[in-house]
Every structure is written in C-alpha cells, then in structure tokens.
C-alpha positions as CSV (number, residue, x, y, z in Angstrom):
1,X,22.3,6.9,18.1
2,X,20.4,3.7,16.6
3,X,17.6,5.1,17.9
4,X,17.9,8.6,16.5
5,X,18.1,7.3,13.1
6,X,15.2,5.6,13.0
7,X,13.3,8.1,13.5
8,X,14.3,10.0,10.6
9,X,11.9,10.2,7.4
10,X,13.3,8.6,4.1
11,X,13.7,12.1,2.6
12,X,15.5,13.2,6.0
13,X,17.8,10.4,5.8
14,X,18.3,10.8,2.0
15,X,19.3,14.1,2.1
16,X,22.5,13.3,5.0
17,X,23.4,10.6,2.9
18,X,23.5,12.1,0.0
19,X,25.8,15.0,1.2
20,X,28.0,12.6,3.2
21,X,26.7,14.0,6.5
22,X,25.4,10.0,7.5
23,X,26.6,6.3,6.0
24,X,24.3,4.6,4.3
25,X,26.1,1.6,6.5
26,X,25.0,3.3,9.6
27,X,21.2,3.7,8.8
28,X,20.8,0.6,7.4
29,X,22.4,-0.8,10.8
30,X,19.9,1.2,12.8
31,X,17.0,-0.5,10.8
32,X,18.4,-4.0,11.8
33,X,19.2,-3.1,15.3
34,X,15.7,-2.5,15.1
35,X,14.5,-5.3,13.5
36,X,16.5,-7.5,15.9
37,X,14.6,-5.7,19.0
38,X,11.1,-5.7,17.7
39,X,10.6,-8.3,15.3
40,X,10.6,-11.1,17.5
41,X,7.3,-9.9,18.4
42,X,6.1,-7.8,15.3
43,X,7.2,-10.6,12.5
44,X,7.0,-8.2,9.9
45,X,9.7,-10.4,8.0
46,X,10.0,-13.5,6.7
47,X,13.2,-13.4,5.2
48,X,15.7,-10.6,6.4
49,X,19.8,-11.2,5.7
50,X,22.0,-8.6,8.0
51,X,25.0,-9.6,6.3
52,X,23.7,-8.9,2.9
53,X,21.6,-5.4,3.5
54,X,24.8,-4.2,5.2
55,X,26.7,-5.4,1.6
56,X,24.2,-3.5,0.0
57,X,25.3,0.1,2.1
58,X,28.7,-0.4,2.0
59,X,28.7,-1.0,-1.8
60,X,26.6,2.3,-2.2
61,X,29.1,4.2,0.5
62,X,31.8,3.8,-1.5
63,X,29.8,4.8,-4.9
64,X,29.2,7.8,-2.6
65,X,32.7,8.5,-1.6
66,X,33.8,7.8,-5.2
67,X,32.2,10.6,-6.8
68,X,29.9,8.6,-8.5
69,X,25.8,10.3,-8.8
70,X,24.1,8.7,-6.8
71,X,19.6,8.5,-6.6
72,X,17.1,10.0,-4.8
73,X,17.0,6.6,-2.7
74,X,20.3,6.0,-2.4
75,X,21.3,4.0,1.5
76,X,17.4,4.0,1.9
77,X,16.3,0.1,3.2
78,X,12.7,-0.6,1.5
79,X,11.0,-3.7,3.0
80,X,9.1,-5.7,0.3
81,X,6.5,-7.6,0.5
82,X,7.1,-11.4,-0.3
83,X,4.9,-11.2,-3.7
84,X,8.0,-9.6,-5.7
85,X,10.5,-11.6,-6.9
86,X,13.9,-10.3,-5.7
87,X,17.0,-11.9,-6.9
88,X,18.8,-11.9,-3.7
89,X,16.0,-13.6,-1.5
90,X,13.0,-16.2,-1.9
91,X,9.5,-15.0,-2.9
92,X,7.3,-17.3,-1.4
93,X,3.9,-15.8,-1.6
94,X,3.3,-16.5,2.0
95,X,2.6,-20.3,0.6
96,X,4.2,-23.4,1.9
97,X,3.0,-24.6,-2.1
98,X,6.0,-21.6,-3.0
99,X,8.2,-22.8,0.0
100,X,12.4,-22.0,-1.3
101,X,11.2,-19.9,-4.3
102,X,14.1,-18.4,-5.5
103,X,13.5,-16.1,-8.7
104,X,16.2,-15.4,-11.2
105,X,16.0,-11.8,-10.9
106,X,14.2,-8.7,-9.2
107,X,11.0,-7.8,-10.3
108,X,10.4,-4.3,-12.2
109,X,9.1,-2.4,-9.2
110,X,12.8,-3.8,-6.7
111,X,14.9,-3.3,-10.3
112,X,13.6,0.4,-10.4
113,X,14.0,0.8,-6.2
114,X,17.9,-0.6,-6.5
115,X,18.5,1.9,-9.2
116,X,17.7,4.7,-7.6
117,X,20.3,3.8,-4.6
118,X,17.9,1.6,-2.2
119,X,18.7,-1.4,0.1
120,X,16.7,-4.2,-0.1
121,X,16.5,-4.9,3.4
122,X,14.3,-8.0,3.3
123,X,11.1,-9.6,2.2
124,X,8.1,-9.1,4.6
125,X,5.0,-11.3,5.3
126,X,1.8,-11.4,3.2
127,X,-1.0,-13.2,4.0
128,X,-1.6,-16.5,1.7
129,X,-1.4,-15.6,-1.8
130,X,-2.1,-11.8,-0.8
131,X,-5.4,-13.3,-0.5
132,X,-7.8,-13.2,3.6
133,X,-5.6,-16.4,5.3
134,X,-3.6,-14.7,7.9
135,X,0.3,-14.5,8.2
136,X,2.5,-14.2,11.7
137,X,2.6,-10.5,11.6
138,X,1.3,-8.8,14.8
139,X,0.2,-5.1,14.7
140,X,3.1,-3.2,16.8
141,X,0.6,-0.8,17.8
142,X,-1.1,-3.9,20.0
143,X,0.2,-7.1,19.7
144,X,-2.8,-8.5,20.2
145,X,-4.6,-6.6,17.1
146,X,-4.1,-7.5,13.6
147,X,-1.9,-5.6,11.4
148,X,-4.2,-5.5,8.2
149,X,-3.5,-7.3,5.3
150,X,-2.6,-8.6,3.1
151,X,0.8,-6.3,3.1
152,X,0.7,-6.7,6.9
153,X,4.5,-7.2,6.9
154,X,4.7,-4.4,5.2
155,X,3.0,-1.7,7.3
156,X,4.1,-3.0,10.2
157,X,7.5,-3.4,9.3
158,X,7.1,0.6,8.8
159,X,5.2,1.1,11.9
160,X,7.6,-0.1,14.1
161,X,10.7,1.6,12.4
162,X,12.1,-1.2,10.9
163,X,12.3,0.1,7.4
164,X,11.6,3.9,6.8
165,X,9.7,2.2,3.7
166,X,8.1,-0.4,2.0
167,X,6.2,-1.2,-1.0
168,X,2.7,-3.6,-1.2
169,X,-0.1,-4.2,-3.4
170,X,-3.7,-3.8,-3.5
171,X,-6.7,-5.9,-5.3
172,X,-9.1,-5.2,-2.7
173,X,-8.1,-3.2,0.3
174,X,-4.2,-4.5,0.9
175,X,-2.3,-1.3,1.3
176,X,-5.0,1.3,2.8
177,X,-6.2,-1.4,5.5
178,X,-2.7,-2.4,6.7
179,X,-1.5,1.5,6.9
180,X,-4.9,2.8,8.3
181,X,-4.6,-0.3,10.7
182,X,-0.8,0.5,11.7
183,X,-0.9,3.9,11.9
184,X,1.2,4.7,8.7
185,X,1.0,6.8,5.3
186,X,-0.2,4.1,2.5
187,X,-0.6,5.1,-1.0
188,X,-2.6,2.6,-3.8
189,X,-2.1,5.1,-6.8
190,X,-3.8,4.9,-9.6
191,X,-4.1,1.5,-11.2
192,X,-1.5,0.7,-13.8
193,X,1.1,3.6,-12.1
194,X,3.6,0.8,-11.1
195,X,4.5,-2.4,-13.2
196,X,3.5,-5.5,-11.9
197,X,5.9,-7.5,-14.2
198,X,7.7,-10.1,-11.8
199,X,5.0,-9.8,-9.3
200,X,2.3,-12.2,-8.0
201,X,-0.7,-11.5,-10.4
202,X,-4.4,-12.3,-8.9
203,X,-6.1,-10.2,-11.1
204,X,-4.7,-7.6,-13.8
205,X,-8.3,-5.8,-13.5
206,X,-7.9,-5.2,-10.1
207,X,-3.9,-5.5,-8.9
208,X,-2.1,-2.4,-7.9
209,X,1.6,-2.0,-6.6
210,X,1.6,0.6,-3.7
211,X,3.7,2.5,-1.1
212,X,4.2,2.7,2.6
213,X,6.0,5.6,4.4
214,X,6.3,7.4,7.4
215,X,5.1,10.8,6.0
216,X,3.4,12.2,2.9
217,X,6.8,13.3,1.4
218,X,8.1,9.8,1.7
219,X,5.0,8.3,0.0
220,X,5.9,10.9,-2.7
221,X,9.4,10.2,-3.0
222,X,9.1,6.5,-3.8
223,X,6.7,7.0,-6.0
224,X,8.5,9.4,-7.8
225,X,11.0,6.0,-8.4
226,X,8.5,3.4,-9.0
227,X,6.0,5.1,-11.4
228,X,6.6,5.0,-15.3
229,X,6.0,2.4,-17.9
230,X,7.0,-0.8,-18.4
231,X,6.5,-1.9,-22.1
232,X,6.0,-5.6,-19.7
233,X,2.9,-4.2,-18.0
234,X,0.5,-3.0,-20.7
235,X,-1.3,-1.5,-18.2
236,X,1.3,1.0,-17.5
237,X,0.8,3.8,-19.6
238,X,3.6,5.8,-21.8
239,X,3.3,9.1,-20.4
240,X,5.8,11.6,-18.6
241,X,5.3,10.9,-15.2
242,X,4.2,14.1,-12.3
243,X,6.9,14.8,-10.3
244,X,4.7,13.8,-7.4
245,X,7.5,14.9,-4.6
246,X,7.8,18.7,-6.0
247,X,3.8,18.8,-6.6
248,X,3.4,17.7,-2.9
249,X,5.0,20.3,-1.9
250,X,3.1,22.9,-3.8
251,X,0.3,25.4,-2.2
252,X,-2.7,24.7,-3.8
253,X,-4.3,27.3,-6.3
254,X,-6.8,27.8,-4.3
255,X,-8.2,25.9,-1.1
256,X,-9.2,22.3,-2.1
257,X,-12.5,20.9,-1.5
258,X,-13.6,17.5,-0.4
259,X,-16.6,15.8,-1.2
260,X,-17.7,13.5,2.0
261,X,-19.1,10.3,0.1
262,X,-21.5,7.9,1.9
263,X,-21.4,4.5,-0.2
264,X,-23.4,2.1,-0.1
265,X,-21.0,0.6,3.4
266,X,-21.2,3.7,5.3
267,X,-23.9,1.8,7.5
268,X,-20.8,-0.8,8.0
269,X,-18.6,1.5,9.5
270,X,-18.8,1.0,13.5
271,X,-20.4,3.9,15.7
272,X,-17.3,5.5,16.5
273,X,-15.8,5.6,13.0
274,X,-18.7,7.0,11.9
275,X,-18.6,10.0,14.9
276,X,-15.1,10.1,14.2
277,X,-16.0,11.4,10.5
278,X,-18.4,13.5,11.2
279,X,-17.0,15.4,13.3
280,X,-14.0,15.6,11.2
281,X,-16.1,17.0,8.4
282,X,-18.1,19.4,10.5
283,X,-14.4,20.9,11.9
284,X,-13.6,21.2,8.0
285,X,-16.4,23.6,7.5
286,X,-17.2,24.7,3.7
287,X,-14.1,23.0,2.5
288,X,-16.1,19.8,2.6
289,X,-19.1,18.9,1.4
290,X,-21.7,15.9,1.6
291,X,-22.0,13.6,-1.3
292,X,-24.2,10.4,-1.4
293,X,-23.4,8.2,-3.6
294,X,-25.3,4.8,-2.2
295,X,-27.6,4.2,-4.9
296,X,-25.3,4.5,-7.8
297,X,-22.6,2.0,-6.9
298,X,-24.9,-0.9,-4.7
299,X,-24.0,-3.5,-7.1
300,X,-20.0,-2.7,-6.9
301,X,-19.4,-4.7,-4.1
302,X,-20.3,-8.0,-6.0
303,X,-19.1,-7.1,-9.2
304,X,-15.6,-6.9,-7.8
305,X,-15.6,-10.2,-5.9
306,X,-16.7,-11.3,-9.5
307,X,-13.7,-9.5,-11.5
308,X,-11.3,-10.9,-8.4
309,X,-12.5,-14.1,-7.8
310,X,-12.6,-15.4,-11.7
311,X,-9.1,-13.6,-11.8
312,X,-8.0,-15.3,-9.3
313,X,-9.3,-19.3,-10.1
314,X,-7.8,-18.6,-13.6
315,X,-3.5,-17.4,-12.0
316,X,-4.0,-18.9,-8.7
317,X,-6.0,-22.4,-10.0
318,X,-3.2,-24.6,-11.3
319,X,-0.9,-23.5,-8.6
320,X,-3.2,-24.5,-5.8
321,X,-4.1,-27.6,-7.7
322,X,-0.3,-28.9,-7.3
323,X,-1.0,-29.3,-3.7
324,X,-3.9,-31.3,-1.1
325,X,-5.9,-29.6,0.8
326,X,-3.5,-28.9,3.5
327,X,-1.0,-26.8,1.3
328,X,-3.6,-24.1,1.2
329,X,-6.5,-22.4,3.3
330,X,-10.0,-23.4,2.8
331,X,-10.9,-19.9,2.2
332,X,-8.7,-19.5,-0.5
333,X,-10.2,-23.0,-2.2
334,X,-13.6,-21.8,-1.6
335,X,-13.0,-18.4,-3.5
336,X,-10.9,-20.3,-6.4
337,X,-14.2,-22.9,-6.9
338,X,-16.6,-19.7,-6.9
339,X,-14.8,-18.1,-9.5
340,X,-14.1,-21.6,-11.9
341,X,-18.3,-21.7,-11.5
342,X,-19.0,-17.7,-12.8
343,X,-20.2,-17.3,-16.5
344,X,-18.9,-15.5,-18.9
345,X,-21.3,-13.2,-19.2
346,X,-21.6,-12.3,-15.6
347,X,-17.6,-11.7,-15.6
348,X,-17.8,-9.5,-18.7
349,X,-20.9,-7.3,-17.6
350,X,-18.7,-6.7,-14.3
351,X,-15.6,-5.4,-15.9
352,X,-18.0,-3.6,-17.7
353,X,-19.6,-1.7,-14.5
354,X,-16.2,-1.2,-13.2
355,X,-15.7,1.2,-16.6
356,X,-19.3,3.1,-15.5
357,X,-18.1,3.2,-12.1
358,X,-15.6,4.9,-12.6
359,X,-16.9,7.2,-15.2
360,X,-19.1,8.0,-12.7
361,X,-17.2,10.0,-10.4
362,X,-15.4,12.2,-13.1
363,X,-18.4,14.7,-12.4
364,X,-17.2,14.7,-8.3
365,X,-14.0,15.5,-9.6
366,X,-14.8,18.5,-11.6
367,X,-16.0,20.1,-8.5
368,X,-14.1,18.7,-5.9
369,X,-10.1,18.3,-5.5
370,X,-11.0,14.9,-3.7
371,X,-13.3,12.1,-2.0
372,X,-13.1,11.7,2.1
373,X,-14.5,8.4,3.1
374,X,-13.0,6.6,6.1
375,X,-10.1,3.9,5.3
376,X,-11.8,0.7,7.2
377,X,-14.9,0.1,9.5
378,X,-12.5,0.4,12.6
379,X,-9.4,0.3,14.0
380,X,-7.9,-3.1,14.1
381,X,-9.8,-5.7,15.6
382,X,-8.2,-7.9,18.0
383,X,-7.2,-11.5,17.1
384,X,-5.7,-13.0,13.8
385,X,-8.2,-12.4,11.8
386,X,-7.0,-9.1,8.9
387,X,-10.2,-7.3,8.9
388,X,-12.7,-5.7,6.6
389,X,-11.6,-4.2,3.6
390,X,-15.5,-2.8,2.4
391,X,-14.3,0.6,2.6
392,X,-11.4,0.2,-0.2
393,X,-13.2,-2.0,-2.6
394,X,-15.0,0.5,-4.5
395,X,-11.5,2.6,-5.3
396,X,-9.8,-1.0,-6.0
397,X,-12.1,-2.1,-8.5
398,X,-12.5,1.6,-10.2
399,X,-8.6,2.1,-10.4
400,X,-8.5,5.3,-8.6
401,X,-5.4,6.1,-6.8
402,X,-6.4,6.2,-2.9
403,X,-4.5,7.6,0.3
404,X,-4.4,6.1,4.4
405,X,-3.5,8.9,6.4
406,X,-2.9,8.7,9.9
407,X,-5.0,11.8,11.6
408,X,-7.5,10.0,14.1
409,X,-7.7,7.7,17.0
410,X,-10.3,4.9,18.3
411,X,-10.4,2.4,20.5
412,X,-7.9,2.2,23.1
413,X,-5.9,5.0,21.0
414,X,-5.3,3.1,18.2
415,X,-4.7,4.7,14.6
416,X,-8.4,4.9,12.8
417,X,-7.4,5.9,9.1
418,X,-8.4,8.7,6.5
419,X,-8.9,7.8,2.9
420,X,-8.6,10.8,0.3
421,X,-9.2,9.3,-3.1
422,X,-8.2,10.8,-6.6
423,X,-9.5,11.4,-9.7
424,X,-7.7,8.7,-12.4
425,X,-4.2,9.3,-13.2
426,X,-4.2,13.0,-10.8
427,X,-2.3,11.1,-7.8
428,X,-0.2,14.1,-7.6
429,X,-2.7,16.5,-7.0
430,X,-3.9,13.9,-4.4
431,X,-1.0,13.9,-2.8
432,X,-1.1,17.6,-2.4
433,X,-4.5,18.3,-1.2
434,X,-3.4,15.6,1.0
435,X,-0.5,17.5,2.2
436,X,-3.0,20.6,2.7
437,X,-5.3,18.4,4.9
438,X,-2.6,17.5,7.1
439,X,-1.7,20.9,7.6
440,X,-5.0,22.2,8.3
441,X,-5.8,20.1,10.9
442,X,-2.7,20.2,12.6
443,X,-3.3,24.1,12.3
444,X,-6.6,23.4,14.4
C-alpha cells in the first residue's frame, strides 16, 4: 500500500484527500516509510521529525473530517531545502558556522505552503551556503553520481519518492541542474515570483525560490500557492497572479513554436548532449527553429559571477568572518575575497547588461512561445563534485522563468534534462507549451 501511494502525483493525492477517499496520515506515512528505506543511502535530509510530520496530517485530518475548507495542498508533505527558515526545525544553511539554527518562525514561501494544507515533512540538504561545496546527498538515480546542486536534497528527495514535492532556489543553476540531474520536473520561474523574505539571500539580483515535482501539473500546483507578493520582498510584484494549474492545462491557440538557441556554451555541452538536441529538434520539425544567439550574450557569463560574487562578499562576508578557515570551504572564501576586490563600476555596468540581456530576447519571444536549450552539459557526473551550471546562468542572471523536464537519456540511462525558458513574467504560458511538448513527444 506504502508503495502505491508514493507513486501518486501531488494533484493525485490532493484530490483523494480532499474528498476523504485517503488520510492525509496515511500518505504522509508512506513518504517516511520511504524515507526510512532510501535515505540511508540518498541523504536527501538533514533534518526529518516522523513524529512531528505525522502531527501535522492528523491535525489537517481532522480539519478535514470537521467540515472545515480545506487548500489545494492540504495532507501534501513538501521537502524544503535547508535555506528557509521553518519554525518547527533548524535552518542551517548546510554550514557548521549556522550549526542549531533555530528561526522564530517560517519563512514567507513555508508560511504560504502551510496555509494551503501542506506538511512540512523536513528540511533537506544544500550544499554550503547554496553556494559549489558539496553536501551528503547522493543522486538516487546512481549512487555514485552527484545529485546537482545546490538544492540536491531537494531533487533527490523528489526523485526517490520521498516527498511528492519540494521547493529550492536558484542564483545560478540550483533548481534546473539538480532536476535535470535527478530526473525530475524543476521550475525557476520568473525572478521575483516567490518571496524570499526569511530565506538565505546571496544575491537579490540573482536569487529565485523554485519548485520540484513529479509532473508538470504538480510544478503548477505549488506555484499556484507560492507565487504572489510579499510587501517584504520588493521584488515581488503586486499583480493578480496566472492561474498557472488551469493555464497548463489549456490547448494552445495554436501550435507553439520553439526557438533552438545556441549561446555562447553550446560548444560546452558534451558530444552526446549535443546529438541528443539535435535530434530532438530535427524530430520537432517546423515547430522549432534555430536561433544563434552566441555573439550577443559572450560577456554574460562574467557579468553574472560579478553581480553574484559581490552579492555574495557583501550577505555572506561577516557571517564567514565569525569563523577560521575550517568553518567554511576554500571555494567559498575564494569567491567572497573576489567579490570584496570588484569596483564599483564594474558591478554597476553588470547589472546593467543583465537589463540589455534581457531586453534582448523580448524580440525571440514575439515570434516564438519559447527557448529550447539543453538543462546542463551532461548527465551527472560521477563523484562529489555538483556539476556545471553554464547552461542556466544566462536565464539566472536575466530573470526569466526556466523549466527541467525530464524527456531524454545519456550515459548509462541516466536522465539528461530539457530547458524551455519564458518570456519575463509569462511562466504560465511556459508551463503550457511545456505541457504541449510533453505530449508531442510522447505522441511520437
């Protein structure tokens, strides 16, 4: 039975809650039945309480059997990664410097999931500071692979049906990398969807919260919950929000076209990533076409390490400085002391190519309903190491909202990812051309 019910989709499981068809006591149990079988191995989690998930169900069971309305989430456990502050368990940041962190209260992004019904069914491992240093998380793909990061926990904690879902974030590659590398459905929408108010901040420029799920319509379903302003993000934007789940499961006015982008990485991509695309566009026919856009964007690379690195030296600086040299990595010391040493100018004239960047696709998006570009190099390399995130750091430092999705398979049959990327502040028409993609080429 465990089994059964992990293999239902958030919505699934949703829907048989909600009309008292399943306890939200009994799914959650399946997910730490689960966790207890795989995550000896996995280590998606770093801090996961049985006792008080299960306190969570039962208290929404009998809101259920009360009578009481309950939310589109409601018995639905939602891993988070261990950059939000949750009131119920430490947020450590995947830093011994953080070690017993206990926040006062959730974060906006778990205050907004534990509204709308969901169990918080622990906090799962980032890599340092959501920065490179690795955590203990193993792919559960191949245990010997990385799982991505630096939501690693995350992804794999939805890989291996621990949690039908999960939430991240993204200043360079994150979410995308960790999904693509797990095999999994990762949204980074578009920047400034999701408050960040009571999350770690590395870079307000560049930070984005975003979603892992098992399908498309789960991806759309939480963000349906998460997305909306926060008058404590002034990023966040005071706008009536899509309704991202119905959209998704709209047909398209007409069939969507994709615009196959070569940036200036494509050359970076391995030999069989790169096959692996082209034949993929080539099966797609007229409903792609080829865009380069190489010479426009070769400086966007460095101007994002820039933006993120300054960001960085300026939120992470006096935290590291609390600790010697062995409370944190010497990557992480390297990037703080390359950001304390960029001007001011350099820094501004960044953040201002980020604005032309951007700009610069709105032309791609008049014509086409979305940008295909593979999510990573590769499939996940072997060893600790949580791989390269070139092929997300053009849509990180832009703000457009960007989808992992699960269609193709490398080395050794492991997931290799598709990226579709949006135009700025369309994630719901992103979601549903991505809905059409999926369908097409299962059609095939």
């Amino acid at each position: 039975m465990a089994d059964e019910l992990i293999e239902l989709t958030a919505l699934e499981a949703a829907e048989r809650i909600a009309i008292g068809e399943l306890s939200a006591e009994d799914y959650v149990g399946a997910c730490i039945e689960r966790i207890a079988a795989a995550d000896g191995k996995v280590r998606a989690f770093v801090h996961h309480d049985p006792d008080n998930a299960l306190a969570q169900a039962r208290a929404l069971d009998e809101r259920r059997d009360s009578g009481a309305p309950v939310g589109p989430l409601h018995g639905i456990p939602v891993a988070i990664k261990d950059i939000f502050n949750t009131g119920d368990y430490p947020t450590e940041c995947g830093s011994p410097l953080l070690k017993g962190r206990r926040p006062a209260r959730d974060c906006a992004a778990v205050a907004r999931l534990r509204e709308a019904g969901a169990v918080i069914i622990g906090k799962t491992v980032t890599t340092e500071f959501a920065y490179f240093h690795p955590g203990a998380t193993r792919n559960p793909r191949d245990l010997e692979r990385t799982p991505g990061g630096s939501s690693s926990g995350s992804a794999a904690a939805v890989a291996a049906g621990m949690a039908p879902l999960a939430i991240g974030s993204q200043t360079n590659g994150s979410v995308i990398r960790p999904a693509a590398f797990c095999g999994v459905y990762g949204l980074k929408p578009t920047h400034g969807t999701i408050s960040r108010n009571g999350a770690l901040i590395l870079s307000r420029a560049l930070d984005h919260v975003g979603v892992f799920g098992r399908s498309l319509a789960d991806t759309a379903l939480i963000l349906d919950v998460l997305a909306g302003h926060d008058p404590e993000d002034s990023d966040t934007r005071a706008l009536a929000a899509a309704d991202f789940l119905e959209t998704l499961a709209d047909e398209p006015p007409r069939q969507p076209r994709l615009a196959f982008v070569r940036t200036p990485v494509w050359d970076k991509a391995d030999a069989e990533t790169r096959a692996a695309f082209e034949a993929l566009v080539a099966s797609l026919g007229d409903a792609v076409a080829t865009v380069d856009a190489s010479g426009d964007y070769f400086a966007a690379w460095d101007d994002h390490r820039v933006v993120m690195s300054v960001d960085m030296a300026h939120n992470l600086g006096p935290i590291v400085a609390r600790g010697d040299e062995n409370a944190s990595s010497a990557a992480l010391r390297a990037l703080l002391a390359e950001g304390s040493n960029v001007s001011a100018v350099r820094y501004l004239a960044a953040r201002a190519a980020a604005s032309r960047y951007a700009a610069g696709f709105d032309g791609i998006f008049d014509e086409f309903d979305a940008i295909i570009t593979p999510a990573t190099v590769g499939v996940a390399p072997k060893g600790t190491a949580t791989g390269s995130p070139l092929f997300c750091t053009l849509w990180s430092l832009t703000g457009l909202p960007a989808l992992a999705l699960p269609l193709l398979t490398g080395e050794g049959g492991m997931p290799l990812g598709v990226q579709l990327v949006g135009a700025r502040g369309d994630d719901a028409r992103l979601l549903r051309t991505a809905n059409w993609l999926v369908a097409a080429l299962a059609s095939d």
